[in-house]
C-alpha positions as CSV (number, residue, x, y, z in Angstrom):
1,X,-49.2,-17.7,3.3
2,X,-50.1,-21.0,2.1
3,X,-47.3,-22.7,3.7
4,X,-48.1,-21.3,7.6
5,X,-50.3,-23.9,9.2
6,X,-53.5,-22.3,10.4
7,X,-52.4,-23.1,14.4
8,X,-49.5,-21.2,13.4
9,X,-51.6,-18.1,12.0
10,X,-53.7,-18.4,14.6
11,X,-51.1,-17.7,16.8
12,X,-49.7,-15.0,15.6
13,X,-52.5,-12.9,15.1
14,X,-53.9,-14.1,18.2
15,X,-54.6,-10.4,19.9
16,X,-56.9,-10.0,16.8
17,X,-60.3,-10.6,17.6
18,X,-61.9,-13.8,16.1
19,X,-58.6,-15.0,15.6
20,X,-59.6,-18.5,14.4
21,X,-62.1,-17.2,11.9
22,X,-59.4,-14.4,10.9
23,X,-57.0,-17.0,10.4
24,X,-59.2,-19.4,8.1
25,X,-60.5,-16.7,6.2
26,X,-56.7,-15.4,5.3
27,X,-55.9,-18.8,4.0
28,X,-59.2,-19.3,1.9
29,X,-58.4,-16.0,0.7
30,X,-54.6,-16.5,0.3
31,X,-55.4,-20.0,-1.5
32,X,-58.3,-18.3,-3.9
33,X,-55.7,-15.2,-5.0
34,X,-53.5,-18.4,-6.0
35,X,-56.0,-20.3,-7.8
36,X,-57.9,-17.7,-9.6
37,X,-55.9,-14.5,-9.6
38,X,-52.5,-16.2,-10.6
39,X,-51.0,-15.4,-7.4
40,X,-52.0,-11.5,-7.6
41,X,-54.3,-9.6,-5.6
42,X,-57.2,-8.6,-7.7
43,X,-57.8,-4.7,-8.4
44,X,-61.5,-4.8,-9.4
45,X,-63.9,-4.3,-6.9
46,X,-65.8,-7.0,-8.0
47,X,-62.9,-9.6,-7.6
48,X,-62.3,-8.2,-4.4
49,X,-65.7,-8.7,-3.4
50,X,-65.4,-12.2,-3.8
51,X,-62.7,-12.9,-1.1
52,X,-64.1,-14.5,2.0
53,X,-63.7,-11.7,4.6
54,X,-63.4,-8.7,2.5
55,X,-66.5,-6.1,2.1
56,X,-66.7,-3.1,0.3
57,X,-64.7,-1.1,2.8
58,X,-61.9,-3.2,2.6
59,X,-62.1,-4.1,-0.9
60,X,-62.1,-0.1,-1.8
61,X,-58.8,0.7,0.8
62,X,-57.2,-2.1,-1.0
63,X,-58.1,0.0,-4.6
64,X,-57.2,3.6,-3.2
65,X,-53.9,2.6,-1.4
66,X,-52.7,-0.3,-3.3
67,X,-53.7,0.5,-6.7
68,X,-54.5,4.2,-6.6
69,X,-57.5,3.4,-8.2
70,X,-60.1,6.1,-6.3
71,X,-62.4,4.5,-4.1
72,X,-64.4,5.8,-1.0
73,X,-64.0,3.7,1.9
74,X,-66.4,3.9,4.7
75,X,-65.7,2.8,7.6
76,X,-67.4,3.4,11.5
77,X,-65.8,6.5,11.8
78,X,-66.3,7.8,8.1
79,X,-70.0,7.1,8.3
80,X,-70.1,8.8,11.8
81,X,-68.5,12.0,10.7
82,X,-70.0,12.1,7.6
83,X,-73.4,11.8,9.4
84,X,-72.4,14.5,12.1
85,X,-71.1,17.1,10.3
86,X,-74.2,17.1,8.0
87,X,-72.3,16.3,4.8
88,X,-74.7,12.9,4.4
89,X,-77.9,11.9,6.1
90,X,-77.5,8.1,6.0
91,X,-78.0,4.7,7.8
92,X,-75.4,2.7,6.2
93,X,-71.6,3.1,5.6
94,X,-72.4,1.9,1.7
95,X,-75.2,4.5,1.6
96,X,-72.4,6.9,3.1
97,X,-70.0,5.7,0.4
98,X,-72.3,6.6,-2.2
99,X,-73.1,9.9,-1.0
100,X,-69.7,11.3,-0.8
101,X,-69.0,10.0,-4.4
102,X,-71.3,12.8,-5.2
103,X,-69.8,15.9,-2.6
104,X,-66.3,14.9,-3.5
105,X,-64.3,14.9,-6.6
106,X,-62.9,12.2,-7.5
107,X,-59.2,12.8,-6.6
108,X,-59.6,13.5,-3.0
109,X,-61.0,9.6,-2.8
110,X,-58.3,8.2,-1.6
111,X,-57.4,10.3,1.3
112,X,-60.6,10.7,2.3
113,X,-60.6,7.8,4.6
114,X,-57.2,8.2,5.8
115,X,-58.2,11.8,7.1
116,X,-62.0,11.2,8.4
117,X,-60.4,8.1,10.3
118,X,-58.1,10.1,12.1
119,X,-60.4,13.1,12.6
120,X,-62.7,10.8,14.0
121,X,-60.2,8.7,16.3
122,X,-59.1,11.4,18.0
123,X,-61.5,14.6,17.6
124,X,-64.6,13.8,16.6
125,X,-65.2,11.0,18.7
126,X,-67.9,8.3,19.2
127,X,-69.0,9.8,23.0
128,X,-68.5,12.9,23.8
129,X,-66.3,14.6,20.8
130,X,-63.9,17.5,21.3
131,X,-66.1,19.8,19.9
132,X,-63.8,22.6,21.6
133,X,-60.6,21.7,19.4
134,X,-62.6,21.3,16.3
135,X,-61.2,23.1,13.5
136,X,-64.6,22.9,11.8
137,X,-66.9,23.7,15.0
138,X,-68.6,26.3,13.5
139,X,-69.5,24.6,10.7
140,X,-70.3,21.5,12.1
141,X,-74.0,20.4,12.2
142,X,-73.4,18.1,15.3
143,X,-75.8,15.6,14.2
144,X,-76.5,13.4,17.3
145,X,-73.6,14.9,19.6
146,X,-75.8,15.4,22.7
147,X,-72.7,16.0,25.1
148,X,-69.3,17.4,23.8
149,X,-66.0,18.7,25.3
């Protein structure tokens, strides 16, 4: 990554948003994994944590899927259906994170993003969810769902 100019980078993951920031961030982060990490990325969370442009929900995908080291990452739609269901009553995705540490053992970590992400992408939805091809409907709390399909 080091040797891709940043108006290169910049071009090719121009459809990102923030593409510029995006793009200097990768090569801070690319040139710090060099420099400190000998050229590996780090599997600690608290190394991770230390790349510019990586937070915690990043930092623990990066752990579960790279390293199979179990992590809970929270992202928008994990904290959403988290919340909605009634599994959690939280304000903040690392609030959310920590909560499900405690309803979940440990092995189902991992995949719990993978499958709240998609549950939430195309069921359980931001506005107006499909509450009426829910698998879990009836045990759903429908925290703030004030309209559903």
């Amino acid at each position: 990554m080091l040797k891709v100019s940043k108006a290169r980078l910049e071009r090719l993951i121009y459809p990102v948003s923030f593409y510029r920031n995006k793009a200097g961030a990768i090569l801070e982060t690319s040139r710090k994994i060099t420099e400190d990490f000998s050229g590996k990325v780090p599997d600690r969370l608290e190394d991770l944590l230390s790349l510019k442009g990586v937070g915690r929900k990043t930092a623990n995908l990066v752990l579960g899927l790279a390293y199979k080291i179990p992590a809970v990452c929270v992202d928008t739609h994990v904290h959403r259906v988290s919340n909605r269901l009634g599994w959690v009553k939280t304000k903040s995705p690392q609030e959310t994170e920590e909560a499900l540490k405690f309803i979940f053992p440990r092995k189902y970590w991992i995949d719990l993003n993978t499958i709240l992400v998609t549950f939430g992408q195309n069921i359980c939805l931001p506005v107006s969810p499909y509450c009426s091809k829910c698998g879990v409907f009836k045990f759903c709390k429908r925290m703030g769902v004030s309209r559903f399909r």
